[in-house]
N, C-alpha and C positions, 0 to 999 in steps of 0.2 A: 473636936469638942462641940457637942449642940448649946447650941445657947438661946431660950425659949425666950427671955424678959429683955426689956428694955432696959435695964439696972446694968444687966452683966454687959450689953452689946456699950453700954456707955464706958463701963471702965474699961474695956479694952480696946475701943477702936475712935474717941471719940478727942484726943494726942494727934493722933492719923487725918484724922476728917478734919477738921481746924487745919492740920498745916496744908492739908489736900485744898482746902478752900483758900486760905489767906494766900497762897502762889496766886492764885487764879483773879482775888478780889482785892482794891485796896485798901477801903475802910477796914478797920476792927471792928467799927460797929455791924458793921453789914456783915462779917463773918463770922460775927456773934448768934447775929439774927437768921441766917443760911443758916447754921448751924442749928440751933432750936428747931427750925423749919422739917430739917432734915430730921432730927430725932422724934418729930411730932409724927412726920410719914412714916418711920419705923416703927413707933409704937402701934398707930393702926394698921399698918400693912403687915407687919408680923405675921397672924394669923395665917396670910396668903402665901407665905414662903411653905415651896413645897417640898426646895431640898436644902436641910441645912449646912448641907456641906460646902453651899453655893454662898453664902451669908456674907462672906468678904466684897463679891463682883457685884451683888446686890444694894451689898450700903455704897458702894462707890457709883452705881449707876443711877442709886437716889442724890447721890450730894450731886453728880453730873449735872443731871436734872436741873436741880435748884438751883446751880449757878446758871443754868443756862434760862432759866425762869427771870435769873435776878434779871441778867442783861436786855432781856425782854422786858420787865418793865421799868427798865432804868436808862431808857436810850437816852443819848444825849440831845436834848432839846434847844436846839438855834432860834436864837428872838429876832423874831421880823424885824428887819430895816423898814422903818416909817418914813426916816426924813430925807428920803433917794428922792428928789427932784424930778421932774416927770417933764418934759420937753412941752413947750405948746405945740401942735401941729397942727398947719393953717391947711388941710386936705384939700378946701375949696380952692384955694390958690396953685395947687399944682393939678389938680383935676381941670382949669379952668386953663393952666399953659398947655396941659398934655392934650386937652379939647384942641388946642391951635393944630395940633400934629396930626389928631385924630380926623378932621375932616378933609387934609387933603389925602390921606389913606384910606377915607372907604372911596376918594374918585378913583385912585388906582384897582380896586373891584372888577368883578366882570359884575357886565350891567344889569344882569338879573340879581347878583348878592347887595352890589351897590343900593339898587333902587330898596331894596327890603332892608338893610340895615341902617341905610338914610332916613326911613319913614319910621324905624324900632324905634333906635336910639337918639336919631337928631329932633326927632318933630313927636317922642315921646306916646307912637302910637301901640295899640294891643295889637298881637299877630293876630287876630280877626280881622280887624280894619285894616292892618296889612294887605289881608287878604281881598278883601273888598275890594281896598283902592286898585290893585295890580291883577284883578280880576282874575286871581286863585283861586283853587282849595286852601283852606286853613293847615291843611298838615303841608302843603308846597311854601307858605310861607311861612311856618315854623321851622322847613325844611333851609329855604333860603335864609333864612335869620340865625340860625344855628351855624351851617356852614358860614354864611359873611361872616358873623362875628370869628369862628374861629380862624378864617383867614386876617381878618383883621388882627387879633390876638398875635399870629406868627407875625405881620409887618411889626406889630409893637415890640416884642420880646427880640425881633432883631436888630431892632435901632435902639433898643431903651434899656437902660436897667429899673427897672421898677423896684419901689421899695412900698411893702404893703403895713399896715396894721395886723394888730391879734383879727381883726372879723373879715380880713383879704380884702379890706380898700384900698386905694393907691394913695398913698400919703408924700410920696417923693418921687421923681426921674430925676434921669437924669441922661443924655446922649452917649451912645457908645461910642468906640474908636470910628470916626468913617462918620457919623452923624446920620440923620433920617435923609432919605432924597426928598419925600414931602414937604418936611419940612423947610 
């Protein structure tokens, strides 16, 4: 049976489409309104149908559609927790024990990282001045500032558990099994 209008594709399939939706959705309301939805895309998409022989897998892959439209924008919306309590964290106070650890760890250095990560990080200089002071090139003591710190990095991560913030500060240690020898 070809079926050209929207009238006739209602009386006969439109029993079907409702139950096809309401499995799928819980409101009535909302399977009321898929359902118009759907018959509104029938009506102008008709035209477009090329074989009507096909007319059944057609209205059923518009209703598909539609519910799969609904659940798109109808995701279910979780409300921010506001009144989660947020920890003080006192960072200068454990940057300021873990400093105690930290400088008998760059004397264990060899004396060319020591001396460069001593003059970086203790006495807060630019690897130029670095360079200056220990009568370098600027890339030898970016070179040695780079390396000490990352040896420095491995004594810490093997004596410490570090606990960082969201921006990678150190906001916590704490001594692992066996404790820092510096220390």
């Amino acid at each position: 049976m070809v079926m050209t209008n929207t009238e006739k594709i209602w009386k006969e399939y439109h029993t079907n489409l409702r139950r096809f939706i309401r499995k799928r959705i819980g409101s009535q309301a909302d399977v009321d309104d898929i359902l118009q939805d759907v018959f509104i895309k029938i009506h102008s998409g008709l035209k477009t149908l090329k074989d009507s022989s096909r007319i059944q897998s057609w209205l059923y892959r518009i209703t598909r559609n539609a519910i799969i439209d609904y659940y798109r924008h109808h995701k279910p919306v979780q409300e921010l927790v506001t009144d989660i309590p947020v920890p003080e964290i006192d960072d200068k106070k454990a940057l300021t024990e873990l400093a105690k650890c930290v400088r008998p760890m760059i004397e264990t250095l060899s004396k060319p990282y020591q001396e460069a990560v001593a003059l970086a990080e203790l006495q807060d200089l630019t690897q130029r001045e670095v360079a200056a002071r220990l009568g370098i090139s600027l890339s030898g003591a970016k070179s040695r500032v780079q390396r000490g710190r990352a040896r420095l990095k491995q004594l810490l991560m093997d004596c410490c558990q570090l606990e960082f913030d969201h921006r990678g500060k150190v906001v916590d240690f704490s001594a692992k099994e066996g404790g820092c020898k510096p220390c």
